[in-house]
C-alpha positions as CSV (number, residue, x, y, z in Angstrom):
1,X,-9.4,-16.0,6.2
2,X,-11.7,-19.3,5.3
3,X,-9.5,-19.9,2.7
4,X,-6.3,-20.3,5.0
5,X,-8.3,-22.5,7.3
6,X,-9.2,-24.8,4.5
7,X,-6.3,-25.0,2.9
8,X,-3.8,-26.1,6.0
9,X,-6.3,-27.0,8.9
10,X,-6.0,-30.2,9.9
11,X,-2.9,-31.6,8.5
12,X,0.3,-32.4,10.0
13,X,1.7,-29.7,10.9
14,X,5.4,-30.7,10.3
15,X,7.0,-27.0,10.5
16,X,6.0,-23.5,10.4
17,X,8.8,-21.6,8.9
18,X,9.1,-17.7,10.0
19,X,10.6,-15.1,8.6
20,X,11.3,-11.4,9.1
21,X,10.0,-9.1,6.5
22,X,13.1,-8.0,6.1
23,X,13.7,-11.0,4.7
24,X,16.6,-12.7,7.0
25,X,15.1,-15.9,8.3
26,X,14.5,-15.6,11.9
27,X,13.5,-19.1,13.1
28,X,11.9,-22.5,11.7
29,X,9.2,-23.7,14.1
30,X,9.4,-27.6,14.2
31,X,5.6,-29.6,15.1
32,X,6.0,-28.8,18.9
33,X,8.4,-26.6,19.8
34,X,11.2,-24.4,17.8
35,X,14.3,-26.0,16.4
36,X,16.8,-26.5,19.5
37,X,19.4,-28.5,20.6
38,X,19.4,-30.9,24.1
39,X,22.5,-31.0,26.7
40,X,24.4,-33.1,24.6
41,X,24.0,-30.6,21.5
42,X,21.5,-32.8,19.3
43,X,19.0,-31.4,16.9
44,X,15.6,-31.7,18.4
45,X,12.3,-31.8,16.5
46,X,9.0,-32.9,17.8
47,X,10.0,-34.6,20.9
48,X,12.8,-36.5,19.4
49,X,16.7,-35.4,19.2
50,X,18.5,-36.5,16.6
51,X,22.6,-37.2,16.1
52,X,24.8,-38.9,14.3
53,X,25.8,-41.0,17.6
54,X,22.4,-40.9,18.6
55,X,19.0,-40.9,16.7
56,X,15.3,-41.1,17.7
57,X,16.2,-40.6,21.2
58,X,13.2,-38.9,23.2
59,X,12.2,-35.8,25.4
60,X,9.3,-34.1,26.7
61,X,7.7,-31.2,25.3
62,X,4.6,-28.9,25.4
63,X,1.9,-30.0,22.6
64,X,0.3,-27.2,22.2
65,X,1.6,-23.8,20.6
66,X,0.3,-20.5,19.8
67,X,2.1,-18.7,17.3
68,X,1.0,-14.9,17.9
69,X,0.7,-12.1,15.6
70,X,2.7,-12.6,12.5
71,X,1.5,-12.4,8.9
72,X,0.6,-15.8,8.1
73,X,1.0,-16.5,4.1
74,X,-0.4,-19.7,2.1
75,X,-0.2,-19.9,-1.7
76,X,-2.8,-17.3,-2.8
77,X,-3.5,-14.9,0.6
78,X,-1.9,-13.4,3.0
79,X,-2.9,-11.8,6.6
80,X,-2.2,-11.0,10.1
81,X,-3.6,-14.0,12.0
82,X,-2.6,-16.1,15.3
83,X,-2.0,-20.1,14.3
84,X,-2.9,-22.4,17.3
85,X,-1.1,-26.1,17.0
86,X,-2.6,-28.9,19.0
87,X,-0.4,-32.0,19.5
88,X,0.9,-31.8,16.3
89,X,-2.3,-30.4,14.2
90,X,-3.0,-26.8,12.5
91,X,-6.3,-26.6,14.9
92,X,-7.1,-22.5,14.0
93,X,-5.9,-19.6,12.3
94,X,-7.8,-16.2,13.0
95,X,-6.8,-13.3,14.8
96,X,-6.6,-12.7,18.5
97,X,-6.7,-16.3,19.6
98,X,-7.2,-16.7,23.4
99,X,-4.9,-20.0,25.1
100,X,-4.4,-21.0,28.9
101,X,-1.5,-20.4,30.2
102,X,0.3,-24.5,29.5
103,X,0.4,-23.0,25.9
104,X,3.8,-22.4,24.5
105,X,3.3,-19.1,23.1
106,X,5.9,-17.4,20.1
107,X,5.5,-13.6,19.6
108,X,5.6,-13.7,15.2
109,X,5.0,-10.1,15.3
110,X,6.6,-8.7,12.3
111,X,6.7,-11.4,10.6
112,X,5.8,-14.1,8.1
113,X,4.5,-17.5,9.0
114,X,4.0,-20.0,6.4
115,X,4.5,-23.7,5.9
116,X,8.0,-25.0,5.7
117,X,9.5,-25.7,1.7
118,X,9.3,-28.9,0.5
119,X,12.4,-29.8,-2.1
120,X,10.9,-32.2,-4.9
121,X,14.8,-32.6,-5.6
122,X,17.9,-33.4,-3.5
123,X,20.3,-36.1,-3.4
124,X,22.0,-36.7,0.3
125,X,24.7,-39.4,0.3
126,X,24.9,-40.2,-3.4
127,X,27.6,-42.2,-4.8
128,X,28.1,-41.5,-8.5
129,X,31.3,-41.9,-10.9
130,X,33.5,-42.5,-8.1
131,X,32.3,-39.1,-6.1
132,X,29.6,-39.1,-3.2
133,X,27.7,-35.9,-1.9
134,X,29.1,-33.8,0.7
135,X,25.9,-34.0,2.4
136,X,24.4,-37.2,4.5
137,X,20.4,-37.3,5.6
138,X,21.7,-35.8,9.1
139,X,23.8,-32.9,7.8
140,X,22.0,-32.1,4.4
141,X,18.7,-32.3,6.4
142,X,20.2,-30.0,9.1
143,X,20.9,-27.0,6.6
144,X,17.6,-27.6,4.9
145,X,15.6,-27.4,8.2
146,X,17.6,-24.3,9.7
147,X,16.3,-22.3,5.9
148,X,13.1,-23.2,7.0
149,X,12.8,-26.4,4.1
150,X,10.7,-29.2,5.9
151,X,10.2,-31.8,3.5
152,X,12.3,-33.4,0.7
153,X,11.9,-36.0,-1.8
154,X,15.6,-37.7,-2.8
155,X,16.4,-39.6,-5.4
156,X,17.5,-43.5,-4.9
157,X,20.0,-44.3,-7.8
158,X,19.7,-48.1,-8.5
159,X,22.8,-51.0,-7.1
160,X,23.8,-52.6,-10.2
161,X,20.1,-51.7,-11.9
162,X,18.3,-53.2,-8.9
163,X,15.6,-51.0,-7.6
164,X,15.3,-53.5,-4.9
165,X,18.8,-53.2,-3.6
166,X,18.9,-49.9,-4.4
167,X,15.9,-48.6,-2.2
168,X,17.2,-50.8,0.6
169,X,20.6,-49.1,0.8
170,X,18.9,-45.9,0.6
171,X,16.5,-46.7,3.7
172,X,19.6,-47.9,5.5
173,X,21.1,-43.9,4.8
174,X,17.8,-42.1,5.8
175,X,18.0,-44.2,9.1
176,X,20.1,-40.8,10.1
177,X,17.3,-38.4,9.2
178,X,16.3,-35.8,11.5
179,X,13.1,-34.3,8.9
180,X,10.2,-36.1,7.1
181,X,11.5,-37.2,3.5
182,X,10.4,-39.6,0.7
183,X,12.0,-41.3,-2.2
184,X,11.8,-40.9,-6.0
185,X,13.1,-43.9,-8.0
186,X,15.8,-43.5,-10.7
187,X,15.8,-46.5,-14.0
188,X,19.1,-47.1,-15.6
189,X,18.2,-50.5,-17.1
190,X,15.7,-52.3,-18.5
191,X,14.5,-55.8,-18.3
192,X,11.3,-57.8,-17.0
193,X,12.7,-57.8,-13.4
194,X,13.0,-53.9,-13.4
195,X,9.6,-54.4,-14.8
196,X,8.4,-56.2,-11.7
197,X,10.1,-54.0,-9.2
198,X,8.4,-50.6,-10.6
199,X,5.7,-52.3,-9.7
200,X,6.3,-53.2,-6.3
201,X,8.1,-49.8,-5.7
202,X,4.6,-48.4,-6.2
203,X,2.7,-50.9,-4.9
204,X,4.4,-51.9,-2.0
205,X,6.7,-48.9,-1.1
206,X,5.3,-46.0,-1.6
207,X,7.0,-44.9,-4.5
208,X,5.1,-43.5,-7.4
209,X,7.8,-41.4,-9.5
210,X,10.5,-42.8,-11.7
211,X,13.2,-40.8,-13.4
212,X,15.1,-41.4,-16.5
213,X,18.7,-40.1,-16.8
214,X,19.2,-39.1,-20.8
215,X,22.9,-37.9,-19.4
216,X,26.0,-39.4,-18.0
217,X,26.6,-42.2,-20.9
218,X,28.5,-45.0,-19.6
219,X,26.8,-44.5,-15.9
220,X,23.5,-43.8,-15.7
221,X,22.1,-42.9,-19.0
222,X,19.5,-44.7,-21.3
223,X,18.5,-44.9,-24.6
224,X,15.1,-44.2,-26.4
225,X,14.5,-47.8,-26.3
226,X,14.4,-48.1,-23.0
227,X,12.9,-44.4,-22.1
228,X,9.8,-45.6,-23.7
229,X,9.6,-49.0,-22.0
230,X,9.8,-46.9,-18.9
231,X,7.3,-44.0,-19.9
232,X,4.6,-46.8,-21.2
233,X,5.1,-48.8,-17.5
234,X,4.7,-45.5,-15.6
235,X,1.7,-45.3,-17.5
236,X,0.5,-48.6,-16.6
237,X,1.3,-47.6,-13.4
238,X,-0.3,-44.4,-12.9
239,X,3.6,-43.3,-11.7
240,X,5.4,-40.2,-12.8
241,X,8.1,-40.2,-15.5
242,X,10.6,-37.7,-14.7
243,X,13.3,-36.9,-17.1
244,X,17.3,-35.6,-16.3
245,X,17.1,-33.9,-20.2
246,X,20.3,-33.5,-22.0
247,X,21.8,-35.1,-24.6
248,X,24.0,-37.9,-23.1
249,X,26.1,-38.7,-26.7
250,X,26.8,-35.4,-27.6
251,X,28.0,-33.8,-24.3
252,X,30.4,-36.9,-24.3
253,X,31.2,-35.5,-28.0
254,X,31.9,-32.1,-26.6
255,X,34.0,-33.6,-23.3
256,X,36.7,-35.0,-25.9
257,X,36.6,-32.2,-28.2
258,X,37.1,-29.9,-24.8
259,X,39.8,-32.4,-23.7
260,X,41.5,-32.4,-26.7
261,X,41.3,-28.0,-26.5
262,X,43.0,-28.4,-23.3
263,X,40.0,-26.7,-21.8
264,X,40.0,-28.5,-18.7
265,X,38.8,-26.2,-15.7
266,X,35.1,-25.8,-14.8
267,X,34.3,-23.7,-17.6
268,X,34.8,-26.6,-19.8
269,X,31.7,-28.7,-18.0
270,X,29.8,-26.0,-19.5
271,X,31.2,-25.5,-22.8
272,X,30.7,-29.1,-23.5
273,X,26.7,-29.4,-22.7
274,X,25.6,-26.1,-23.9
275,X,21.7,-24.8,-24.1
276,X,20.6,-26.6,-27.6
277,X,21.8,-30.3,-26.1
278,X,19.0,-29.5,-23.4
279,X,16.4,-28.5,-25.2
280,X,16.9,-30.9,-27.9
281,X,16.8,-33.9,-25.2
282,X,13.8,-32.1,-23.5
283,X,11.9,-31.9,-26.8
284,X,12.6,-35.5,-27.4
285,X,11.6,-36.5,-23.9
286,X,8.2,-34.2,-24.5
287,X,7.7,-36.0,-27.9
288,X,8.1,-39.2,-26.4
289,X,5.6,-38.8,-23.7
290,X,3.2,-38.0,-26.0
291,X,3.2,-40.6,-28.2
292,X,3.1,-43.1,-25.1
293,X,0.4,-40.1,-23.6
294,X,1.6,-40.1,-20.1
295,X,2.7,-37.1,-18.1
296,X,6.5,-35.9,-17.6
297,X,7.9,-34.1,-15.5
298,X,11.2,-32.2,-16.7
299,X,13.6,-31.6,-13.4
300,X,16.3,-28.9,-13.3
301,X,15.7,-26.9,-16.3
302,X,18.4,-24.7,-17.1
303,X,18.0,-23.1,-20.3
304,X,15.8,-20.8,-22.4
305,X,15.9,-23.6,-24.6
306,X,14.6,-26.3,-22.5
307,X,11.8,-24.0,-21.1
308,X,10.3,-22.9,-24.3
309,X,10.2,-26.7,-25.2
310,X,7.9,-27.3,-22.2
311,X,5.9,-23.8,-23.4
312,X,5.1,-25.0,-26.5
313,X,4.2,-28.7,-25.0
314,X,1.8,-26.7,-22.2
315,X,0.4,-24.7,-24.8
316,X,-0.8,-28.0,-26.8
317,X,-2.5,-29.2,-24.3
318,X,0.0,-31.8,-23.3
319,X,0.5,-32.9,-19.1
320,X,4.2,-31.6,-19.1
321,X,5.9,-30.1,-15.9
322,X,9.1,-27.9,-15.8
323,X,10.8,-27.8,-12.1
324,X,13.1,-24.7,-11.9
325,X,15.9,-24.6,-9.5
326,X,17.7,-21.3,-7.8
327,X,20.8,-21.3,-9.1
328,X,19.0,-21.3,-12.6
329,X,17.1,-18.7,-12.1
330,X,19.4,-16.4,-9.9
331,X,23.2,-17.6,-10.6
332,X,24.7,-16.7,-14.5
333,X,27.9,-18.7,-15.9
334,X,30.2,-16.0,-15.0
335,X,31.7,-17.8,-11.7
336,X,32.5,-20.8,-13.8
337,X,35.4,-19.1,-15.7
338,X,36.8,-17.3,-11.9
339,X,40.8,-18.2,-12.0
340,X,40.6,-19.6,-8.7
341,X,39.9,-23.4,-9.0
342,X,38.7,-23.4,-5.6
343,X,35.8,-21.1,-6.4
344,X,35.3,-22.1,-10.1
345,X,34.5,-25.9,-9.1
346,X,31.7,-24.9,-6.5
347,X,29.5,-24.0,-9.7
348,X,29.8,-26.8,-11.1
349,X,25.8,-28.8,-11.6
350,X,24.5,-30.6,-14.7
351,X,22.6,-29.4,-16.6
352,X,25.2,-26.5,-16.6
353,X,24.4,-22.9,-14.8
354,X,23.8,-21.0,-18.4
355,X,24.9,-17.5,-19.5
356,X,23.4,-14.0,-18.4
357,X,20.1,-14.0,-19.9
358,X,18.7,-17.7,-19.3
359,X,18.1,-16.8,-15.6
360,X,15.8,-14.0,-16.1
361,X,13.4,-15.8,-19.1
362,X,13.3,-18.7,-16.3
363,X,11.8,-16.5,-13.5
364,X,9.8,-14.8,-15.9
365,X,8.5,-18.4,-17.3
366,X,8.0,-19.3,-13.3
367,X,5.8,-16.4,-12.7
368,X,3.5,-17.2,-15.7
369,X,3.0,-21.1,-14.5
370,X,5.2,-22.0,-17.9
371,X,7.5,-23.2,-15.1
372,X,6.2,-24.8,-11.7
């Protein structure tokens, strides 16, 4: 039980999510008080209700919780424990935990209490190639909170290769957010001013993570040249390079050769960025880093080949890290080819959900740490 106490006493508490062991999520307890909505049907979290109308407004609620009885889980143990929250703060977990009676007190019996998720990767109210996510900072952060997800890191895409204007139009979007969130930093040019504001990003705003788009030629992709010039200033910086790995010139090779096929449906995103353009942009990224020796971090890996790309780099020693997503590991390519449009285009991601196979070699990676 020490091991639990040390591990979360005494930091924020954020949310508790719980969940039944029969898997179905039950309920996602927020700092004070479970998720709930006020008279005017506003999501409420930690004294403050949130709308689009309306957001920050306040309301009163009991500091202190007691939630009773379920199995409480961290990263490496698991047992059946109370967890007492004090204005905020993880104060104890340890069985049979005696409270007054102003405690709010949730029965958790039969259930599983851990810490909320954290997504390392989401992007709310992105405007790319003439699109923009479906999903805001209200309603993607909404859907994330009711699964029990608590924390997420989005990306801010540069306005016209200014970091600058980009981070301020993204901290004019968040102004909606109803959950605790942070910002990586995307590059998609290079010159002495982007220079400067990597710098300031980490120095002045908080942001210590920069990622480099080897995709999407014509919009946001870059070439060696300036992947380097960014890995050697995250170096400088202490930051984190992050890499979107496929390879931008050929996938707009295999868009006009599926154009000029006449494969045009959803199936055709998939055809025309298969496994090898991944890996071989991974490897190169992996390469790259080492030669400027500063850590990478790989996001969304979708392929067998990508994965054993960032084996081989773990194996050597090197500081690489592989971030897996769901539909990867769960999801195969099948839905992409379903005659229905409609159903077809909701499978749609980049890099590409791969064929039966991939899926299973990516859990299997994930269990063995190959993945993170």
């Amino acid at each position: 039980m020490e091991h639990i106490i040390d591990s979360i006493r005494g930091t924020l508490m954020g949310f508790v999510k719980i969940l039944s062991l029969k898997t179905t999520i039950v309920v996602s307890i927020l700092s004070f008080l479970s998720l709930t909505t006020s008279a005017s049907d506003e999501f409420c979290d930690a004294r403050t209700c949130y709308s689009v109308s309306g957001c920050g407004e306040s309301f009163s609620s009991s500091p202190k919780i007691l939630i009773k009885g379920g199995t409480v889980v961290n990263a490496h143990h698991q047992e059946v424990a109370d967890v007492y929250i004090d204005n905020g703060i993880i104060a104890f977990v340890k069985p049979n935990i005696k409270v007054s009676d102003e405690v709010t007190v949730i029965d958790a019996t039969g259930k599983f209490v851990m810490p909320g998720g954290i997504d390392p990767h989401t992007h709310l109210a992105m405007e790319f190639m003439g699109t923009e996510t479906v999903d805001d900072f209200f309603s993607g952060q909404a859907a994330a909170i009711a699964g029990g997800t608590t924390m997420h890191i989005d990306f801010v895409i540069p306005v016209n290769g200014s970091l600058s204007s980009g981070f301020e139009a993204y901290v004019e979007k968040a102004k909606k957010s109803c959950m605790d969130y942070g910002f990586h930093m995307a590059v998609t040019k290079w010159d002495e001013t982007v220079a400067r504001e990597m710098e300031i990003m980490v120095k002045e705003k908080g942001i210590n993570s920069f990622k480099f788009f080897l995709a999407y030629k014509g919009s946001l992709m870059i070439n060696d040249e300036l992947l380097l010039e960014g890995l050697k200033k995250c170096k400088s910086l202490g930051a984190l390079a992050m890499v979107h790995a496929e390879n931008g010139d050929a996938v707009f090779e295999g868009q006009k050769r599926m154009i000029e096929l006449g494969i045009t449906g959803p199936e055709g995103h998939a055809l025309s960025r298969p496994p090898v353009l991944e890996g071989e942009a991974t490897a190169r990224a992996i390469r790259l880093a080492g030669f400027v020796n500063t850590p990478l971090y790989i996001v969304h890996v979708m392929s067998i080949d990508a994965m054993e790309e960032i084996a081989r780099a773990r194996k050597s020693g090197q500081r690489v890290v592989g971030e897996p997503v769901v539909s990867g590991l769960v999801l195969d390519d099948s839905s992409l080819w379903d005659p229905d449009f409609n159903i077809a285009a909701k499978f749609v991601m980049s890099p590409p959900i791969r064929a039966a196979g991939h899926g299973k070699a990516l859990q299997a990676a994930l269990s063995m740490g190959v993945l993170q």
